[in-house]
LODO-754490 format. One record per residue (C-alpha): residue in one letter; x, y, z. Coordinates in Angstrom, 2 decimals. Layout:
[A; [X; Y; Z]]
...
***
This chain:
[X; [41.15; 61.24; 38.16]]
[X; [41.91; 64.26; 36.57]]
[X; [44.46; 65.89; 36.17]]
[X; [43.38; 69.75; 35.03]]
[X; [41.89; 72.06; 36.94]]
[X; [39.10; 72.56; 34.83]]
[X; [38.54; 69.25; 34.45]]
[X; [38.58; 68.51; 38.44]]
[X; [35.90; 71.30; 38.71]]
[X; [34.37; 69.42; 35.91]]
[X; [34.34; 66.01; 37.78]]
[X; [32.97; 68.24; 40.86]]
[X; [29.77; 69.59; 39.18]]
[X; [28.79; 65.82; 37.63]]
[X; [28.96; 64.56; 41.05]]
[X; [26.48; 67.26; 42.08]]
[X; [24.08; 66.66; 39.19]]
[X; [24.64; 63.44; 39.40]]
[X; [22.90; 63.71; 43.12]]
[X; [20.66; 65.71; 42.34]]
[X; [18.99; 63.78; 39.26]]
[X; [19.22; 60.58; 41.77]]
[X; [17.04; 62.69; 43.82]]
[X; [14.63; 63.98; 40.93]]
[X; [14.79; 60.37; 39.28]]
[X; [13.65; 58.77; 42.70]]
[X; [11.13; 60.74; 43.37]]
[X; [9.29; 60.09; 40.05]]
[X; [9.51; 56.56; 40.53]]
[X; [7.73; 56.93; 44.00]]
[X; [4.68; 58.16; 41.99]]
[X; [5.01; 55.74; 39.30]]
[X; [4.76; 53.19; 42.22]]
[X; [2.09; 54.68; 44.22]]
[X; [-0.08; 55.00; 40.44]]
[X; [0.51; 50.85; 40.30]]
[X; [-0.78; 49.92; 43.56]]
[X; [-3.75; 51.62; 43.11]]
[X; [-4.15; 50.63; 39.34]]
[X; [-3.90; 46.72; 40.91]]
[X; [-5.73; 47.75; 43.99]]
[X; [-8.63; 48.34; 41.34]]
[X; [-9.15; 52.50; 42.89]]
[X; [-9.89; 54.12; 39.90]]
[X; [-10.23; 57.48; 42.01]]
[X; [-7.02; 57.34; 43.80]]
[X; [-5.39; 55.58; 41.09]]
[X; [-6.54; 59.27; 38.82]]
[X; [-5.41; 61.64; 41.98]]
[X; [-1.99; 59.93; 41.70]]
[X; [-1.64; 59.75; 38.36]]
[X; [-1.96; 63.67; 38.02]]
[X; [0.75; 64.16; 40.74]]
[X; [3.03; 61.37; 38.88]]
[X; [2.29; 63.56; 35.56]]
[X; [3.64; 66.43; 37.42]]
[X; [6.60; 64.98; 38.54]]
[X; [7.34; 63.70; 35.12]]
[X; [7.07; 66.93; 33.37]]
[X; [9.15; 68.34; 36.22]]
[X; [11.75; 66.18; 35.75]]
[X; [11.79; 66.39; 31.86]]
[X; [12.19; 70.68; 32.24]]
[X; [15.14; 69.95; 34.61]]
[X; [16.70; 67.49; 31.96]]
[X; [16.88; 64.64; 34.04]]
[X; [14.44; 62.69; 31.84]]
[X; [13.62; 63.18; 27.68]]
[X; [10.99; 64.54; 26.63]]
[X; [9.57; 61.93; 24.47]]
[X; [10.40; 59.21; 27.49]]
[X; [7.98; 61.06; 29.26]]
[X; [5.22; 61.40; 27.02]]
[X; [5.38; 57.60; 26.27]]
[X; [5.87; 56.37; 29.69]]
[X; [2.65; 58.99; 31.22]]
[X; [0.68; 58.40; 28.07]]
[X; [0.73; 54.18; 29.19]]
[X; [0.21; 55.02; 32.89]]
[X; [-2.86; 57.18; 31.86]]
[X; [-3.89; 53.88; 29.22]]
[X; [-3.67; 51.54; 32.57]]
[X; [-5.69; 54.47; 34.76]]
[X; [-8.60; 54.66; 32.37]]
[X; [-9.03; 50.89; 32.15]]
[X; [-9.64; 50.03; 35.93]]
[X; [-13.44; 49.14; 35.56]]
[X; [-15.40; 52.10; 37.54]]
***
């Protein structure tokens, strides 16, 4: 533990973030799971609705800094790749 008070406030506010990106992080896996049950479901419409609200919650975790930038792009660019192969 520590032992400066700075560094207990320290220890205080990564606790916090550290909830709070559980929160952000958990969230954006909800939509990555509801975009792969409708990708194997074979919905190409509700697979696309859910993609564009996973997208959203990707970019909104990578401006809050919970996720890289570059993560984000790869991991939406091969949800989008699975999306537009579903045969209409």
């Amino acid at each position: 533990m520590a032992n400066h008070k700075s560094a207990e406030k320290r220890a205080r506010q990564a606790l916090k973030r550290q909830a709070r990106n559980r929160v952000v992080r958990g969230s954006v896996r909800t939509q990555i799971k509801r975009v792969r049950q409708a990708i194997s479901d074979g919905n190409a419409e509700v697979a696309q609705t859910q993609l564009r609200l996973a997208e959203a919650a990707y970019r909104k975790a990578c401006s809050k800094g919970v996720l890289k930038k570059s993560t984000v792009s790869r991991q939406v660019s091969r949800l989008a790749k699975a999306v537009h192969a579903i045969p209409a």
